[in-house]
C-alpha positions as CSV (number, residue, x, y, z in Angstrom):
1,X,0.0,0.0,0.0
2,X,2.9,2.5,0.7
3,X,4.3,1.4,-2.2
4,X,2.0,2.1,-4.3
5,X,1.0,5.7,-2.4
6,X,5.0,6.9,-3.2
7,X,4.4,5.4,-7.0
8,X,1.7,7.4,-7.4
9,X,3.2,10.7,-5.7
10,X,6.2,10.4,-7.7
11,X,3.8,10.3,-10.5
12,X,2.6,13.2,-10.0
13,X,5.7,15.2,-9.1
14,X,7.0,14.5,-12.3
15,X,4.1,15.8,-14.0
16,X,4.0,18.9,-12.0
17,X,8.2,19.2,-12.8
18,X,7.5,18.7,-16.7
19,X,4.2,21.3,-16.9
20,X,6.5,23.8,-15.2
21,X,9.3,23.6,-17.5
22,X,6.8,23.7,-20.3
23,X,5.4,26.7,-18.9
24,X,8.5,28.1,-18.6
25,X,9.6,28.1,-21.7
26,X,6.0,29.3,-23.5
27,X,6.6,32.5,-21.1
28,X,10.1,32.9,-21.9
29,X,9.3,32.6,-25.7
30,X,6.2,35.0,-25.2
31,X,8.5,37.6,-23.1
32,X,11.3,36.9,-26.3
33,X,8.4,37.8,-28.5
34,X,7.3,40.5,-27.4
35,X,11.0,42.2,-26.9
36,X,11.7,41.8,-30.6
37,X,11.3,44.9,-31.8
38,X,12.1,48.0,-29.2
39,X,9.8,50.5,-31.1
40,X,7.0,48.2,-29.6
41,X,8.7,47.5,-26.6
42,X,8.1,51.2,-25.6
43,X,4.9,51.5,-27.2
44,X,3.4,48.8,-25.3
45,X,5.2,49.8,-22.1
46,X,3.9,53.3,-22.3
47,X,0.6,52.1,-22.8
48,X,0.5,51.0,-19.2
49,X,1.5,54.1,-17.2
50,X,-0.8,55.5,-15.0
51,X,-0.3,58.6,-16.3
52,X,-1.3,58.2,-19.5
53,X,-4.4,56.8,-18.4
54,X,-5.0,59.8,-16.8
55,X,-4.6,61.9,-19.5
56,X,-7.1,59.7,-21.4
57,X,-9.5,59.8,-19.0
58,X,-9.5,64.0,-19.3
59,X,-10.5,63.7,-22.7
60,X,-13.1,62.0,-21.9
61,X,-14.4,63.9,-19.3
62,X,-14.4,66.5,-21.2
63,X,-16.5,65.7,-23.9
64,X,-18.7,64.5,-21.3
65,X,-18.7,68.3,-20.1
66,X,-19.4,69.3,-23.5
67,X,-22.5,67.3,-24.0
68,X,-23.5,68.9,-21.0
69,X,-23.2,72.2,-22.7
70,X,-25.1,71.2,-25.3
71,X,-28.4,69.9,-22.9
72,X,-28.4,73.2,-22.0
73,X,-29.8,74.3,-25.8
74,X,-32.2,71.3,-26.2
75,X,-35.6,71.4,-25.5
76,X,-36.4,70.8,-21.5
77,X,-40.0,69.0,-20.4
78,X,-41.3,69.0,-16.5
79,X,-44.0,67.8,-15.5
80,X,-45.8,69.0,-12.1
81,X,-48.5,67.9,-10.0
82,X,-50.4,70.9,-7.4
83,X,-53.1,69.4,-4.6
84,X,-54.7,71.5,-2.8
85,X,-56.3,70.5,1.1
86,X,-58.6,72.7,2.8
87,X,-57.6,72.4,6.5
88,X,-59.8,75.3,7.9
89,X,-61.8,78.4,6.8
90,X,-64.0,80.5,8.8
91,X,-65.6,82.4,6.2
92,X,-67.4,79.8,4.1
93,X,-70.4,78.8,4.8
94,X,-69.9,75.3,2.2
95,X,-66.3,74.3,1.9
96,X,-64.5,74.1,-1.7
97,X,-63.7,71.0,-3.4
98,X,-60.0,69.6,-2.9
99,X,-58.6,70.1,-6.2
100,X,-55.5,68.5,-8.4
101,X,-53.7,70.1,-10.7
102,X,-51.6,68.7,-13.5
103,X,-49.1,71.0,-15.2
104,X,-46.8,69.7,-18.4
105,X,-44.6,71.5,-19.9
106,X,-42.2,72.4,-21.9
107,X,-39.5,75.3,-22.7
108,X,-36.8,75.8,-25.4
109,X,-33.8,78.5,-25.6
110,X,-34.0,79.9,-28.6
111,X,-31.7,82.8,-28.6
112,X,-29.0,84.3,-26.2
113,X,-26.8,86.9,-28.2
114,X,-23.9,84.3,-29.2
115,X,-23.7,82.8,-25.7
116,X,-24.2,79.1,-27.2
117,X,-21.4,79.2,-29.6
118,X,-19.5,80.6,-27.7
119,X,-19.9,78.1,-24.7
120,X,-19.6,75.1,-27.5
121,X,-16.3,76.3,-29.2
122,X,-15.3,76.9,-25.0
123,X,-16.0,73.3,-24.7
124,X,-14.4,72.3,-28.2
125,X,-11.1,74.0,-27.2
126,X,-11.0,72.3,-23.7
127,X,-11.1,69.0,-25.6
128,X,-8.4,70.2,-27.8
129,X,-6.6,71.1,-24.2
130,X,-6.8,67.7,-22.7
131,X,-5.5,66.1,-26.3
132,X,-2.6,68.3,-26.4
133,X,-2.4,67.3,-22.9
134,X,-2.1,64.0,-24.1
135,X,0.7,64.5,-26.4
136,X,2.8,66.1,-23.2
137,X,2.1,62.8,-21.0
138,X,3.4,60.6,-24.2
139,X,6.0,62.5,-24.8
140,X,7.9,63.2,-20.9
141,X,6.8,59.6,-20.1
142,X,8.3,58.3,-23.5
143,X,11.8,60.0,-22.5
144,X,11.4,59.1,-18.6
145,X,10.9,55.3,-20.5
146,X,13.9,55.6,-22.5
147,X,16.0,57.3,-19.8
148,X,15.7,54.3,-18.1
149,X,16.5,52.1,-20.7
150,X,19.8,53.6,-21.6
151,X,20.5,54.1,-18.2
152,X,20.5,50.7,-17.4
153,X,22.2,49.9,-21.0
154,X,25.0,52.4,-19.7
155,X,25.2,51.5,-16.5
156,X,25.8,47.2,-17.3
157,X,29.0,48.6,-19.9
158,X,30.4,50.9,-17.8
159,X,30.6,47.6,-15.4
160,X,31.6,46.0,-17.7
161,X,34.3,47.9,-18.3
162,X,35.2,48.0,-15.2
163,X,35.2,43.7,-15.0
164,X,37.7,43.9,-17.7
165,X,40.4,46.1,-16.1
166,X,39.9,44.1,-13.0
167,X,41.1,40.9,-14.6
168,X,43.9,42.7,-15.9
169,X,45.1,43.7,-12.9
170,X,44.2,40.1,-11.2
171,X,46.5,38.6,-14.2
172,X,49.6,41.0,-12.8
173,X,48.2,39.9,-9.2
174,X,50.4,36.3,-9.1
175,X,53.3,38.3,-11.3
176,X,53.9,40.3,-8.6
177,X,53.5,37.6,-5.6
178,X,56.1,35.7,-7.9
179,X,58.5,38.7,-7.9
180,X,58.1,39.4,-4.1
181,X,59.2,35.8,-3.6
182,X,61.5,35.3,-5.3
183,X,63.3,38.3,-4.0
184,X,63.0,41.0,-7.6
185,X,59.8,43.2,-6.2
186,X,59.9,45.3,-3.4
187,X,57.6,46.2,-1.0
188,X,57.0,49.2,-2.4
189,X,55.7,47.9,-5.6
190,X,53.6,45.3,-3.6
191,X,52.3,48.4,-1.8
192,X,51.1,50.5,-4.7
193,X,49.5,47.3,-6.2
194,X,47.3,46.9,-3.3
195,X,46.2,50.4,-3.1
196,X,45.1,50.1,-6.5
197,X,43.3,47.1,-6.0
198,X,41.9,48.8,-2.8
199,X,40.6,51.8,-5.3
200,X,39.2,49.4,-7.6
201,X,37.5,47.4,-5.3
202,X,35.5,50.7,-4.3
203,X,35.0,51.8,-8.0
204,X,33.2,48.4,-8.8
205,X,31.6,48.7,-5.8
206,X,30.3,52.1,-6.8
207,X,29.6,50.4,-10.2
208,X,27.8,47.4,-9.2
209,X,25.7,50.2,-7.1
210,X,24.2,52.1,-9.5
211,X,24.2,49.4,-12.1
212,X,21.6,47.7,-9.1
213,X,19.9,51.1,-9.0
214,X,19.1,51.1,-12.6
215,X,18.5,47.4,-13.1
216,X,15.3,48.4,-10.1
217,X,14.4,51.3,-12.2
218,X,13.7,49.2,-14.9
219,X,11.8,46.1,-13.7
220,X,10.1,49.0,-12.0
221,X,8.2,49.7,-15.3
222,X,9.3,47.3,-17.8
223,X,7.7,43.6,-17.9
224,X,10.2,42.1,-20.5
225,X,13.8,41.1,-19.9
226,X,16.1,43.4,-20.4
227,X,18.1,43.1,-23.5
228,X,20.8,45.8,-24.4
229,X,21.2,44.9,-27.8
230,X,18.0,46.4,-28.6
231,X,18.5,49.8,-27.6
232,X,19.6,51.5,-31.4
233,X,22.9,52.9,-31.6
234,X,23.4,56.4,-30.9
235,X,23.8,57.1,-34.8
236,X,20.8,55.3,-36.0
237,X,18.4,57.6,-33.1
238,X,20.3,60.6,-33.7
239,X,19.4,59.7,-37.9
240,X,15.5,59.3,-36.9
241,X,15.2,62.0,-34.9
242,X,17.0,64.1,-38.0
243,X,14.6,62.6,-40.4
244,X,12.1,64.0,-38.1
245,X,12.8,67.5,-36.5
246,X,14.8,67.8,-40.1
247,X,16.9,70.5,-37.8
248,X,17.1,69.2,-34.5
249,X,18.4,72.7,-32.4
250,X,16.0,74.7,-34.5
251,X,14.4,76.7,-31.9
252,X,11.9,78.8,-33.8
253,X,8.7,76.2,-33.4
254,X,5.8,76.1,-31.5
255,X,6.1,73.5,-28.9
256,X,2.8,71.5,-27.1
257,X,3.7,73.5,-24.4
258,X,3.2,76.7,-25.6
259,X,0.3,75.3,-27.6
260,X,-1.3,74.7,-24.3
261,X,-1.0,77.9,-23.5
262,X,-2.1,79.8,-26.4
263,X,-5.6,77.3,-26.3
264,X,-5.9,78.4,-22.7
265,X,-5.5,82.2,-23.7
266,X,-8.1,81.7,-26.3
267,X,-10.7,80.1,-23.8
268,X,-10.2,82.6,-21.3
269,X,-10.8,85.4,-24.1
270,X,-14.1,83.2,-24.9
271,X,-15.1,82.8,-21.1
272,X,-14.6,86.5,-20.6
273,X,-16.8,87.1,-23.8
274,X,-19.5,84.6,-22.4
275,X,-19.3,86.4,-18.8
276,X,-20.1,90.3,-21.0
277,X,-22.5,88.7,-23.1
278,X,-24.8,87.8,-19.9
279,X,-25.7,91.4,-19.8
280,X,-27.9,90.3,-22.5
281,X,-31.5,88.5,-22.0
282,X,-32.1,85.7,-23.6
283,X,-35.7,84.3,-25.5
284,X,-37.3,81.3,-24.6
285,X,-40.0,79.8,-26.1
286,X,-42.0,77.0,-24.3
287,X,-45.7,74.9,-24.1
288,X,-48.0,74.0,-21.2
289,X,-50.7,71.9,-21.0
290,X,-52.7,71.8,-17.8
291,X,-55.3,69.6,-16.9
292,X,-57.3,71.6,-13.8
293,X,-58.9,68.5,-11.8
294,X,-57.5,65.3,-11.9
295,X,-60.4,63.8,-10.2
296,X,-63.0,65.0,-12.4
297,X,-64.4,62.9,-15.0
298,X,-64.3,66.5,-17.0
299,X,-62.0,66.2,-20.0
300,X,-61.6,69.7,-20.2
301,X,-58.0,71.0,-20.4
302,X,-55.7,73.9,-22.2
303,X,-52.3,74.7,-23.6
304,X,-51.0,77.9,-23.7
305,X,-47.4,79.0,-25.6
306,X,-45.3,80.9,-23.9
307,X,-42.4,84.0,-24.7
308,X,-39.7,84.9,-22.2
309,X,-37.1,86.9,-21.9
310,X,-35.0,87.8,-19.0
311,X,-32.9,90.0,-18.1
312,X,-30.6,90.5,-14.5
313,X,-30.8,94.4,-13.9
314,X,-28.1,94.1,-10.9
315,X,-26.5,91.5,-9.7
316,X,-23.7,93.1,-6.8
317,X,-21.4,93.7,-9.9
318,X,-20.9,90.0,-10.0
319,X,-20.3,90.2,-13.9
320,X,-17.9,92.6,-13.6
321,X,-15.8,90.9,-11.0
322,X,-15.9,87.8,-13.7
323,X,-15.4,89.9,-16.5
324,X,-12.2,91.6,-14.8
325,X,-10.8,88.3,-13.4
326,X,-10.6,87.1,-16.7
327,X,-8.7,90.1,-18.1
328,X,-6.3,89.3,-15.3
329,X,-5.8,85.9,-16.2
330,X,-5.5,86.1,-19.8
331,X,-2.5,88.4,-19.1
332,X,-1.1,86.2,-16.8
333,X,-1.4,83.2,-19.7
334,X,0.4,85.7,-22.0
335,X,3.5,86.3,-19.6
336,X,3.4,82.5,-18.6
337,X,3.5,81.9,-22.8
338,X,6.6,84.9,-23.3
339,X,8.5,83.8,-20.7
340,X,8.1,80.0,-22.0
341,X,9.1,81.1,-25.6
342,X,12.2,82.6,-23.8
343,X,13.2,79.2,-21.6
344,X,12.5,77.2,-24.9
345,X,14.7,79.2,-27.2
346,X,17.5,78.9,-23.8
347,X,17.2,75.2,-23.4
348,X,17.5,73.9,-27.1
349,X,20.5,76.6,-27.4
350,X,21.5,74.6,-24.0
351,X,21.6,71.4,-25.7
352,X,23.3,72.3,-29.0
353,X,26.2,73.3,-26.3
354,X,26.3,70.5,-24.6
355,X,25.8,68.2,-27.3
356,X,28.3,69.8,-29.6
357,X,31.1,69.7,-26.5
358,X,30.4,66.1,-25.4
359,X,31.3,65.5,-29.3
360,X,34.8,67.5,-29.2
361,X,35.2,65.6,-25.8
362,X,34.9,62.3,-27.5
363,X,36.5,63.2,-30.0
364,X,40.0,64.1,-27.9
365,X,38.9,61.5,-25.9
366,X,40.1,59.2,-28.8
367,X,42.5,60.4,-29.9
368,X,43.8,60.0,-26.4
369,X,43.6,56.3,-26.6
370,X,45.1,55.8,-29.3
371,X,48.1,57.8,-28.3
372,X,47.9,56.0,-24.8
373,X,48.2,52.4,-27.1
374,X,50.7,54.3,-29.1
375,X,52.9,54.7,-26.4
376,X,52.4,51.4,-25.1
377,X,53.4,49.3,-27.9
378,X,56.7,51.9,-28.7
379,X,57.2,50.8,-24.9
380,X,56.6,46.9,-26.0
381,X,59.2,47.0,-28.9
382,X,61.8,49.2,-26.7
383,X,62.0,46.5,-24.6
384,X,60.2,43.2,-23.2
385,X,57.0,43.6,-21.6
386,X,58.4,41.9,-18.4
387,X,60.7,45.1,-18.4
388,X,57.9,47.2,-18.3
389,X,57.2,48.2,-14.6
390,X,54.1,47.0,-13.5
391,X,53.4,50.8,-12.8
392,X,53.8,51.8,-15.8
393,X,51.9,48.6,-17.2
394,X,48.8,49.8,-14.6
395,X,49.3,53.2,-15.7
396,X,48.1,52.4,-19.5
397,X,45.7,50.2,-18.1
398,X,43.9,52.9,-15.8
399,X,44.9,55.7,-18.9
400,X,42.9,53.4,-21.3
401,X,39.8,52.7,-18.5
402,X,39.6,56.8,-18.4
403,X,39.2,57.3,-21.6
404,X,37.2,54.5,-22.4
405,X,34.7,55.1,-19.6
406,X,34.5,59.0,-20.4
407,X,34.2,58.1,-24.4
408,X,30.8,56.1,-22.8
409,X,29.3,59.0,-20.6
410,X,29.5,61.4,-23.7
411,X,27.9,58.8,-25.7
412,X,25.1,58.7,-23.2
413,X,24.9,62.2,-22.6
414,X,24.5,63.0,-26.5
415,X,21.9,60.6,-26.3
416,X,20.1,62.0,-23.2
417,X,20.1,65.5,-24.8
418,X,18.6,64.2,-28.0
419,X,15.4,62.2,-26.0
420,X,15.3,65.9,-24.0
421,X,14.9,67.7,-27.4
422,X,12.5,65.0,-28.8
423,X,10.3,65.6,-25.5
424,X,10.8,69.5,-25.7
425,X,9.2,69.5,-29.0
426,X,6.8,67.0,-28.8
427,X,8.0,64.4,-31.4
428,X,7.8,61.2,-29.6
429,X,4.2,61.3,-30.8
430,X,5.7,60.6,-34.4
431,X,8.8,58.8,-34.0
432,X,7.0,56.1,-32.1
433,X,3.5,56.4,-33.9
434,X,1.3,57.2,-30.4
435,X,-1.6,59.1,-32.0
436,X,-3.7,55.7,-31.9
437,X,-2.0,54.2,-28.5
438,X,-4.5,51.7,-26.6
439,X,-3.6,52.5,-22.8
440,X,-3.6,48.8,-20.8
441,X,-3.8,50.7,-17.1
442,X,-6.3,51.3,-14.8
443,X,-6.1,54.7,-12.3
């Protein structure tokens, strides 16, 4: 019996073993799937900010609002019962009949001095608000995205890098143990080896720091595994964002930021128009049918049209407040809108700057290196490598590290400037085709 009870749970181990590796591998072929391609990587990682479900759910709202506007301008019906209950009289001599009323009706506004287009192209231009607001949340969260993907990217080479000149220096580790015993190093040498070991023991630990830092950044918002090969090369982004902005530090555009702006200038001027314009009556039109005694078998009943037109003669100089607190805001919108022109304008000339100096830098940078490996096979043919100090061995080592590790900053940098530009002007809507982006969040 016990036999047969460990048969059968061994039976079922291994089939719980083989549907987990099977399971395994669908995922990890789905998660490859999906990763293919990095222009859909982003696209479908975007889709499932918060954010941008947010700014989706304005839009929204906001036509909501304007169908709301438009009730306002359709035809209204109430309906209205009145009962009437004689409780006590001391005047009649035969008290009344207690009689129900029924009153329907209906009322339409047919005219207001320009008030209704005006409130609908109000509400047409908040839509066109919370679109544009759209394209800001795809854009900052698209370069927030791709800041930490080439973080990360950056971050696993520059320890890398670092792993490299480590077993370099491990490799001259046992050459100099051999020399101290065997009586040719000196204590001194041994000493300055350790201290660099020491220095780079706390430079991979600084590494291996913010390499863990950006590795949490990332499963932080990504799903699939992280693959740095699909990241394009700073030359192929810098090509697509060329084909795009066709100048890249061109500065005399109009932004979605200052779109924003000028849309909100243009409701305000619209909502102070809407507040003068209430100085105006408007003219309804409307129907009533009333049926005077719901009790009575008498059919008799009447409907009578109605004209009305009304008009506030003083209201505490309420309109006037409204009026004037638009005139102030407007003007604020239009310094807010100079003054964004201005930090535009000082931002992309900014970038060209820095992006133009992290090129020179590169470029000395490399020229450095070579010079550096110049001088260290010149050294090499002069004499025997063994001959070479190990000092001056470590020193072309470290020399090389330097520049190789600077030449990778700049390369990062260039490429953080460009996603900045990108973002600043709005163009991640195009480069990664968001216009028709199906969010996958939930606030």
């Amino acid at each position: 019996m016990h036999i047969k009870l460990k048969i059968t749970l061994y039976r079922c181990l291994l089939t719980i073993i083989t549907l987990t590796f099977f399971s395994t591998q669908a995922l990890t072929q789905k998660l490859q799937t999906k990763i293919k391609n990095f222009d859909q990587l982003m696209r479908d990682t975007l889709a499932t900010q918060d954010a941008v479900f947010e700014a989706e759910k304005k839009i929204l709202s906001q036509k909501q609002t304007k169908k709301v506007v438009e009730g306002d301008y359709l035809p209204s019906v109430t309906s209205e019962v009145l009962g009437e209950y004689l409780l006590f009289d001391n005047f009649r001599e035969v008290p009344p009949l207690n009689e129900y009323e029924l009153h329907l009706s209906t009322d339409w506004n047919v005219y207001d001095f320009g008030r209704k287009a005006m409130k609908y192209k109000s509400a047409d231009i908040s839509i066109d608000i919370a679109k544009n607001n759209l394209k800001l949340v795809h854009n900052s969260e698209m370069a927030r995205l791709l800041k930490i993907y080439t973080d990360y990217s950056h971050q696993t080479e520059k320890f890398n890098f670092i792993t490299d000149y480590e077993k370099i220096l491990n490799a001259l580790k046992e050459e100099v143990e051999g020399r101290i015993k065997g009586g040719v190093g000196t204590i001194l040498e041994k000493n300055q080896f350790d201290q660099t070991l020491n220095a780079l023991a706390l430079r991979k630990l600084d590494a291996r720091k913010f390499l863990r830092s950006a590795k949490s950044d990332y499963q932080l918002y990504f799903s699939s595994v992280f693959d740095e090969k699909l990241l394009p090369k700073l030359d192929y982004f810098k090509g697509k964002v060329t084909f795009i902005l066709k100048d890249i530090f061109k500065a005399d555009i109009l932004i979605p930021k200052e779109k924003e702006l000028k849309l909100e200038i243009e409701k305000a001027i619209l909502e102070k128009e809407i507040y003068a314009s209430e100085y105006y009556p408007d003219v309804k039109v409307g129907l009533k049918l009333r049926k005077f005694d719901l009790y009575d078998n008498d059919p008799n009943f009447e409907i009578v049209g109605s004209l009305t037109s009304k008009m506030n003669l003083f209201d505490g100089f309420k309109r006037d407040y409204s009026v004037g607190s638009k005139v102030e805001e407007i003007a604020g919108l239009a310094a807010k809108l100079r003054l964004s022109r201005i930090q535009k304008e000082q931002r992309i000339l900014r970038y060209k700057i820095e992006y133009d100096n992290f090129i020179r830098e590169t470029e000395n940078e490399i020229k450095k290196m070579e010079k550096i490996k110049d001088d260290f096979k010149i050294a090499k043919d002069m004499t025997s490598m063994k001959a070479l100090t190990f000092g001056e061995r470590i020193k072309f080592a470290s020399e090389i590290l330097a520049s190789q590790l600077k030449i990778l900053d700049n390369y990062y940098q260039q490429y953080n400037i460009l996603i900045d530009v990108v973002d600043l002007k709005g163009e991640f809507t195009e480069m990664f085709k968001l216009q028709n982006l199906q969010v996958k969040g939930s606030l």
